[in-house]
N, C-alpha and C positions, 0 to 999 in steps of 0.2 A: 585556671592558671595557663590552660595553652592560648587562650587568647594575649597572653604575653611572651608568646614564643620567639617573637624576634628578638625583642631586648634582655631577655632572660639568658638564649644563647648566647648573645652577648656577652655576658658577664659570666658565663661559663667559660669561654673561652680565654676570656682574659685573667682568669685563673680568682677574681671575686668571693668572697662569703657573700650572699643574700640570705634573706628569709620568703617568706611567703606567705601572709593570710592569704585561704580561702576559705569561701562562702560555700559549706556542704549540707546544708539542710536552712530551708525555712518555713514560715510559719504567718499566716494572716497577710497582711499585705507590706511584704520586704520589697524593697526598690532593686534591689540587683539578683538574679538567680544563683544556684547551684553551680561553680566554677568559677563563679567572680572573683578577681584576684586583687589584692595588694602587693607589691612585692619593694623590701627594701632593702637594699645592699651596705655592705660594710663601711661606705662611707657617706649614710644618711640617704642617697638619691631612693624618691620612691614614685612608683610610677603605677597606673592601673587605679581598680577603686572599686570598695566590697559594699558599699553602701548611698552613692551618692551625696557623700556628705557629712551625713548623720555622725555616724562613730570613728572617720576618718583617722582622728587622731588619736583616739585612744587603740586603736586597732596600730596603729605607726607603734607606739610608745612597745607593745607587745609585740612589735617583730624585733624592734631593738634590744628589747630584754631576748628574744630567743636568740638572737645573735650572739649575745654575754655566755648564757648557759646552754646552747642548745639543746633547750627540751622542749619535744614536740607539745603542743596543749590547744583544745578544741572548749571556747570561752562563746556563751550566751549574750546574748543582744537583743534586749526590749526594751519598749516604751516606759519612761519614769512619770506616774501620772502625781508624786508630788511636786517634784519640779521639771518642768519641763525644759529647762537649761543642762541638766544633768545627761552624761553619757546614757543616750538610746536614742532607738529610732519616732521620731517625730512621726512617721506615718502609723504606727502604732502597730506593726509588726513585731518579728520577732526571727534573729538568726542565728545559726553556729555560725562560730567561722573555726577556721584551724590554724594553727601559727605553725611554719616547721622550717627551719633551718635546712640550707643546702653548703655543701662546702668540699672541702677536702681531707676534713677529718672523715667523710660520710661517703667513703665510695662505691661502698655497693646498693645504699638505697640513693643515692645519686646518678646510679648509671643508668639506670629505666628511665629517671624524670629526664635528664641530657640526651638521651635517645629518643625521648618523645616530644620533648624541643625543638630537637633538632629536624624531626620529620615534619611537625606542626607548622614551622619556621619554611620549610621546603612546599608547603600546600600537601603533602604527602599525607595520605587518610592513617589514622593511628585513634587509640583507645589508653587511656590510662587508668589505672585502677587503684586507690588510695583508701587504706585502712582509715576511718574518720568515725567510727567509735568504736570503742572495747578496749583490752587491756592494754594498759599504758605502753607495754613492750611491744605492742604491735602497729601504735600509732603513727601514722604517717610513711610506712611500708608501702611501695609501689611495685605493681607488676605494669608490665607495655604489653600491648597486645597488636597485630598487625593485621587485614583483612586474611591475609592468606593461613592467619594461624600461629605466626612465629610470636615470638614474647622473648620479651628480657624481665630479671628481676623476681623477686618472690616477695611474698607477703610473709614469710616467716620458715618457711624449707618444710612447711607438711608437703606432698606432692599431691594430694587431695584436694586441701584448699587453695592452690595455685590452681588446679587441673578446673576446678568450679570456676573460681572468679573470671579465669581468661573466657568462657564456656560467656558466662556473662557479659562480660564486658565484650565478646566478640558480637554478641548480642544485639546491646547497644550501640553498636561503633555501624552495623548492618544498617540499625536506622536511624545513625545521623543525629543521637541523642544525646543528650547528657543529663544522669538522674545517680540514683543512691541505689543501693541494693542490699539486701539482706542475709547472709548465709551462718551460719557456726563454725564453729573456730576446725571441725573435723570437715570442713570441706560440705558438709552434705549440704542441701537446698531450704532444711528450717530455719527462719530465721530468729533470731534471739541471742548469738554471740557476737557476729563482727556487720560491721557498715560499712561498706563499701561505695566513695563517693567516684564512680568512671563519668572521665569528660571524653568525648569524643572530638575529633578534627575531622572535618571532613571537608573537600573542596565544597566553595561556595556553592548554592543550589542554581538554577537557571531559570533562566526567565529568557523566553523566545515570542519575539514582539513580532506579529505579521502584519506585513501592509507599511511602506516608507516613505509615513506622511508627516507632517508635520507634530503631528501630536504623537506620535512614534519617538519623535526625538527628545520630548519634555519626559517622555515616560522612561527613556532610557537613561538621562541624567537620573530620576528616581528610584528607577531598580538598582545603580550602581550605590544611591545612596543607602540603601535598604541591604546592601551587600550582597547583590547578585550575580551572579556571571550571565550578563546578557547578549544577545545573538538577536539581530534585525534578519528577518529574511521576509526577500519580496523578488518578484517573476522579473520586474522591470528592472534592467540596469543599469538604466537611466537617473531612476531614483536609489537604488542602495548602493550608496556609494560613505565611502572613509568622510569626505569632504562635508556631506549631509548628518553624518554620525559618527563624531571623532572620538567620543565617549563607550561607542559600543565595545564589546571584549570581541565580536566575528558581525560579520556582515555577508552572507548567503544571499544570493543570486538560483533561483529554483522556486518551482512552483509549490506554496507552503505545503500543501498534501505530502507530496513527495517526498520534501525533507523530513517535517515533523515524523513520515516513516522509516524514513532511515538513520535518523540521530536518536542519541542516547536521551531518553527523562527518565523522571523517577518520581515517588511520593512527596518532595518535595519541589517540582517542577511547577513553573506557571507560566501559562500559556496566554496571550495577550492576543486577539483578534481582532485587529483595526481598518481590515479590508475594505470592511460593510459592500460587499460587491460579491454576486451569489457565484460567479463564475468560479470565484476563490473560497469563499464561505463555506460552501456546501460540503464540496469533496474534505476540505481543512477539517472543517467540526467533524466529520461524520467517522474521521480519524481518529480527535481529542478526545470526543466524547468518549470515547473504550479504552481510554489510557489511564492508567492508573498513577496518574498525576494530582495535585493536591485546587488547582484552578485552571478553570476554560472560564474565560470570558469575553465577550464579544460586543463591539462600538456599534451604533448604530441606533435611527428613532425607535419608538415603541409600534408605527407603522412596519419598518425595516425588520423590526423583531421578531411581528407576528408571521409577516413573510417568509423569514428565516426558516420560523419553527414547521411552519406548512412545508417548506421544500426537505426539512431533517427528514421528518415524518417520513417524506413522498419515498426520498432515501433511504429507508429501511431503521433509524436511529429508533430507540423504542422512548416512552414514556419516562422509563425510568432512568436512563441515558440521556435525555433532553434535561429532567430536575437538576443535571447537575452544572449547565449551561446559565453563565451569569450573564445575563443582559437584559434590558442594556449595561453595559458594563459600569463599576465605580456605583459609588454610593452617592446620594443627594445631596451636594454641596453648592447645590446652583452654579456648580462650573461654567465660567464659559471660555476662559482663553485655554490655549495648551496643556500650559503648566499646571490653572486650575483643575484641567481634566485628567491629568498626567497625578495629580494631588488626590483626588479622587477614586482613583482605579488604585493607585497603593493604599490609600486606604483599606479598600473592601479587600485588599489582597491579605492585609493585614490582620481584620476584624478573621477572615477565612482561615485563616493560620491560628489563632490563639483565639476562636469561638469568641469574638467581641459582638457587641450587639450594633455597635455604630450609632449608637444612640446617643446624645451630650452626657455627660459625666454629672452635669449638674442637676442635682433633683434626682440622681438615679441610686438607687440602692443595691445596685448589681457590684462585683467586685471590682477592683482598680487591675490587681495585677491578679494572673490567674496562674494556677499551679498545674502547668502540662501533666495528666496519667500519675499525678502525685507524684511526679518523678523529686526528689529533693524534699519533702515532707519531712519536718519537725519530728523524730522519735520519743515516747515517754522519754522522760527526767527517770535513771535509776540510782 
């Protein structure tokens, strides 16, 4: 749902009923994850999408009705193998979703979701925590949660089970996730009374491209497209300039060692090394490597590579620190202009992120879409 955080404050503000499917648990291979949202307001407009298609409309027709009676209800989504025109997913999956009305009949489980809108909507990191199964009285309760600890809202005034979920979802929200969670209705950590589905916001992840060459600049259109916050930095500033890179989010002038030590990453950071030039290579990688970032990967022949790897060595980088060195960079597409290569490298940054094999789809038996840490996993039917 916070992926609809602009338009949603929206229509908060302008004083609106909406509803809101979302997508809090799946199953086999579902097209949209855990937070996917529908959301449709009081006078039909609907915006977002919990399935790609599939169950569109009958997921519509059930925010309308929750509009009518606002009752919160979490409804199952699978494949119909006698007719396959029939409401479900054609991929052969299988989801919740949850339907729940927001308004102004509803102000105190309204005020956490408009507070985490509102911060969503601002790039402002936030966690939200939504009761999405167990007793009916409890359905669609929100707490907010914020990095430093503050929270609005309760899931139902135990101070236990509030005191847990936030404990959780601050959890989550640390690393940048979005999943379900399991605890009992007394707060404690077994799971087997309530589901708890936290979406996290968190400002976009980064992507810090070195070297301001041309295939820098195809690759920056792609990380922007892949939703990155991306940062060009190169020693020349001749070459990093706004003019060369109007798409970038910052353009850094420093020698890439230097910065990559003094700027901020994180486990969701990817690191792009387009140098291929040892003077900048060397010191850069021998940085990356020991960062506890999610991709280093570096441009360059498989002559240029071996090279590399002998000068890491020479530099102290160990064995086990070089395995995690991608290059040559980008997966086998037989690249050869920019953008092919720029196509390439998000790729493999992609396959890296969500364990793909990068292999054709076709003829494969591996899965389509894959289910991060079971994060959002299908619970028994009780």
């Amino acid at each position: 749902m916070l992926d609809l955080a602009g338009h949603l404050r929206e229509w908060i503000e302008e004083g609106r009923d909406f509803a809101v499917a979302t997508v809090v648990a799946v199953g086999g291979s579902a097209p949209r994850p855990p937070g996917a949202a529908l959301a449709v307001s009081a006078d039909g407009t609907a915006i977002g999408s919990v399935s790609g298609g599939c169950v569109e409309g009958a997921v519509y027709d059930l925010c309308l009705q929750a509009l009518r009676d606002g009752e919160t209800r979490v409804e199952r989504f699978g494949y119909s193998d006698e007719d396959a025109f029939a409401v479900g997913l054609t991929c052969g999956g299988t989801i919740d979703i949850m339907i729940t009305k927001y308004g102004a009949e509803r102000p105190a489980q309204a005020a956490a979701v408009s507070s985490a809108l509102s911060a969503a909507a601002h790039g402002e990191p936030v966690a939200l925590a939504r009761v999405v199964h167990g007793p009916a009285g409890l359905l669609g309760r929100a707490v907010l949660v914020r990095p430093d600890g503050t929270h609005e809202g309760s899931l139902g005034g135990d101070p236990d089970l509030d005191r847990t979920a936030m404990a959780q979802a601050r959890a989550l929200l640390d690393a940048g996730r979005t999943g379900t969670i399991e605890i009992s209705e007394d707060g404690s950590h077994c799971p087997g009374g309530l589901t708890l589905l936290v979406e996290s916001a968190v400002p976009p992840p980064r992507m810090i491209v070195f070297g301001a060459i041309d295939f820098a600049a195809a690759l920056v259109r792609a990380g922007k497209f892949l939703g990155y916050h991306v940062t060009v930095c190169d020693a020349r500033p001749v070459f990093a300039t706004r003019v060369r890179f109007p798409e970038a989010d910052e353009i850094v002038v420093d020698w890439p060692h230097r910065y990559l030590a003094s700027t901020d990453t994180d486990g969701r950071t990817v690191l792009c090394v387009l140098t291929h030039d040892a003077k900048f290579d060397i010191p850069l990688l021998t940085e990356a490597l020991r960062l506890p970032v999610a991709y280093v990967g570096a441009m360059g022949s498989r002559r240029t590579h071996e090279d590399r790897n002998r000068r890491l060595r020479e530099a102290g980088v160990s064995q086990r620190e070089l395995a995690r060195l991608r290059s040559p960079i980008g997966l086998d597409l037989g690249a050869r202009t920019p953008e092919e290569t720029a196509l390439s490298i998000a790729a493999e940054i992609v396959a890296a992120r969500h364990g793909g094999t990068g292999r054709p789809l076709t003829g494969s038996d591996t899965p389509i879409h894959r289910n991060e840490r079971k994060a959002g996993q299908l619970p028994q039917p009780v």
